[in-house]
N, C-alpha and C positions, 0 to 999 in steps of 0.2 A: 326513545322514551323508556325510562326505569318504569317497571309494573311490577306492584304484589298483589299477587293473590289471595283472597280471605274466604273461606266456604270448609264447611265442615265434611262436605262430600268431597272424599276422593276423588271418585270416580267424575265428580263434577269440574273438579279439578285439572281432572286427566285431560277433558274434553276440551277443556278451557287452554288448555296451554299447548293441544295439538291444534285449535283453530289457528292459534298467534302464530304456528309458523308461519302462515301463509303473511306475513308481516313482518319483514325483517329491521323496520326501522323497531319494533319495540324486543324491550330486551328484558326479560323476567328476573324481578334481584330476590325472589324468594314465593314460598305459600305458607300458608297460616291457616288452622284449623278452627282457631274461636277467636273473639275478641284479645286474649290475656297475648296470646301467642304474635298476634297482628300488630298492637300497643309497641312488644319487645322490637319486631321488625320495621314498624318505619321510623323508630328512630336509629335503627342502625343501620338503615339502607337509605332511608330518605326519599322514596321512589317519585316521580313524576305522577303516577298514577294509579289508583286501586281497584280494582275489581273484588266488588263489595258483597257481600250476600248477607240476607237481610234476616232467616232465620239460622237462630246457629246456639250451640249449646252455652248457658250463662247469659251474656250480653247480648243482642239485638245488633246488625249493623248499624241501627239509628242509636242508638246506645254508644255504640264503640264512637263514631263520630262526635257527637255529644261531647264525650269526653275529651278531644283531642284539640290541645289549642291552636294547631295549626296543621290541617290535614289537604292530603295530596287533591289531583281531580278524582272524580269521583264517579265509577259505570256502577251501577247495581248490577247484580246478577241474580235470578231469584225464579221461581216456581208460580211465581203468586202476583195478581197483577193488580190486587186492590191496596197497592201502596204507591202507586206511581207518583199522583197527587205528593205526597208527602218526601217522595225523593226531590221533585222539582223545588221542592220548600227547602231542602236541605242544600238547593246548589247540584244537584246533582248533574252531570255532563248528559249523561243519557241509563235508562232504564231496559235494561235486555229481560227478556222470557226467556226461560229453560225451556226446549235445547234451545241454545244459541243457533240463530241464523249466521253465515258468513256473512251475509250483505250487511246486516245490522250492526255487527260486529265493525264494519269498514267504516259504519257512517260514524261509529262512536268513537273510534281512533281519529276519526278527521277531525271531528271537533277536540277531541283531547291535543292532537299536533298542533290548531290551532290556537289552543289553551297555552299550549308549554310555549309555543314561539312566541307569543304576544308576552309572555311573562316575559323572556328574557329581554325582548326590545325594551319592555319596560326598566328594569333590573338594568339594561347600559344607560336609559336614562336616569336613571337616578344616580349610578353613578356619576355623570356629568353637572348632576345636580347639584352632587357633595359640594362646590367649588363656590356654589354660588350662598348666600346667605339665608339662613333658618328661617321662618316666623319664629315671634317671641311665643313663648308658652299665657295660655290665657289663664285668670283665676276666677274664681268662681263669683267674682262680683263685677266681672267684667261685661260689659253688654256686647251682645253679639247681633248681626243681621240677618236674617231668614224671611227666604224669598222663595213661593210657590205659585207659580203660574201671576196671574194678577194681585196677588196678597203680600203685605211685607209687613214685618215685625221686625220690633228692634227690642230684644229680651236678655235679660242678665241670664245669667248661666245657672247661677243659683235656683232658678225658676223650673228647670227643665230638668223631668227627674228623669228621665229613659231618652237613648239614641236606640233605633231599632233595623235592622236591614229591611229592606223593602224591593224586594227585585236588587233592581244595580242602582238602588238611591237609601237616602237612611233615611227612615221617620225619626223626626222631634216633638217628642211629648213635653208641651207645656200647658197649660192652665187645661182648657179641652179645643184643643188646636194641637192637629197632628202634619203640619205640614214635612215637604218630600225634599230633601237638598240633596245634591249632585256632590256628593261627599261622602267616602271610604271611613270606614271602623275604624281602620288604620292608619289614616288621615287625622280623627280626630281624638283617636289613644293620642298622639305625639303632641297635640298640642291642648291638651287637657291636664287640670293638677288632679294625679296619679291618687292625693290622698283624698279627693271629694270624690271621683268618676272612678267606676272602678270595671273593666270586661267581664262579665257573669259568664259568657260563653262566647262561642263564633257569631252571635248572632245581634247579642244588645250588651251597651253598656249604663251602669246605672251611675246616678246619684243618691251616695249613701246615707245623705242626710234628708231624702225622702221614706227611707227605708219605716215599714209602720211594724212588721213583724218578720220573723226567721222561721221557718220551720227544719224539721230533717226530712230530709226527700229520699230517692232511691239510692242502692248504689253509693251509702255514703256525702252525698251529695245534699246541695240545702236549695230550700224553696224560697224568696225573697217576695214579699206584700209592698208594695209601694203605695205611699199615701196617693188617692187619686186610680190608681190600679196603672198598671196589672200586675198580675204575679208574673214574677222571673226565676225557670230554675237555670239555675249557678252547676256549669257542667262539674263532676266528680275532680278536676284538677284544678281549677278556678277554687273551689268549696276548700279544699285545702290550704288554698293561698290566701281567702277571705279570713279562714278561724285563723291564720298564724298574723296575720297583718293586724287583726282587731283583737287578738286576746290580750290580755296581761302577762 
């Protein structure tokens, strides 16, 4: 496994990457001091995985994340142990304490191994997949079926202003009915029309003809009001892509 490192301590740094010898399956493609610096390196190394720290000078590891439309797995590294809660929210693989324990360190590369290999099984299925035939793309007047536990709907698409992750399922907001389908972000980018459903982040995608107001949010970045709620903030790369796609 490719790993970069992100922590603005050196020295924490130092420690970090004398643990990983003891690990020769992972293999360090660089370190990074803040967010700007970390941004530059994984798109030029692309790593398997990040060793994340969560205070750091300008952006915020949840920050840096935030922004990134498609980011590696993901350890925290960090001092401070009242954010765990919000790593598990963000995906996160596992949540380390400074100092790093060896053992902890072991149990968080096990599950990252078994992250990166289950990707690639995936990744040769799909390409065996290529071969065989697409779903057609749905339009926003199409009715679709959603099914949760004993409940079933049958809803136009138009209806449903937000898809939201939910654990490893997506919530579907329509009317006040949030049922839970066994269905990927990524799943239903590909078969959604691109100019009604739009990715606000890693996390939810909207319908923009829900939208009730815009505001400007941090970092550049814009805050989204859906009629019916809730607000969605639009990570700082997505916000860019939103003002160029709907300006004049």
């Amino acid at each position: 496994m490719n790993a970069l490192l992100v922590d603005d301590s050196r020295l924490a740094r130092t420690e970090l990457r004398h643990l990983l010898r003891s690990f020769p399956e992972v293999q360090i493609v660089g370190e990074a001091r803040h967010a700007g610096e970390a941004r530059a390196l994984l798109l030029q190394t692309q790593p398997d995985l990040l060793f994340l720290d969560i205070h750091m000078p300008g952006e915020t590891g949840f920050e840096l994340l935030a922004s990134l439309e498609k980011a590696p797995h993901v350890v925290f590294t960090t001092a401070y142990d009242e954010y765990a809660l919000r790593a598990f929210e963000v995906n996160a693989l596992d949540y380390l304490l400074k100092p790093i324990q060896e053992n902890r360190l072991a149990a968080a590369l096990a599950k990252a191994q078994a992250k990166v290999a289950g990707a690639a099984t995936a990744a040769r299925g799909a390409a065996s997949a290529l071969e065989e035939p697409a779903l057609p793309p749905l339009t926003e007047q199409d009715q679709v079926f959603v099914k949760d536990g004993e409940q079933c709907w049958f809803v136009r698409l138009a209806d449903i202003r937000l898809f939201e992750i939910n654990g490893s399922y997506t919530q579907v907001y329509f009317d006040q009915h949030r049922p839970l389908i066994p269905r990927t972000l990524q799943h239903l980018e590909q078969r959604l029309d691109a100019r009604v459903f739009f990715r606000a982040n890693r996390q939810q995608i909207i319908n923009l003809k829900w939208v009730e107001r815009i505001e400007p949010w941090f970092s550049n970045s814009l805050k989204i009001h859906l009629r019916g709620g809730p607000a969605v903030e639009v990570s700082r790369q997505q916000s860019v892509r939103f003002r160029e796609m709907l300006s004049l």
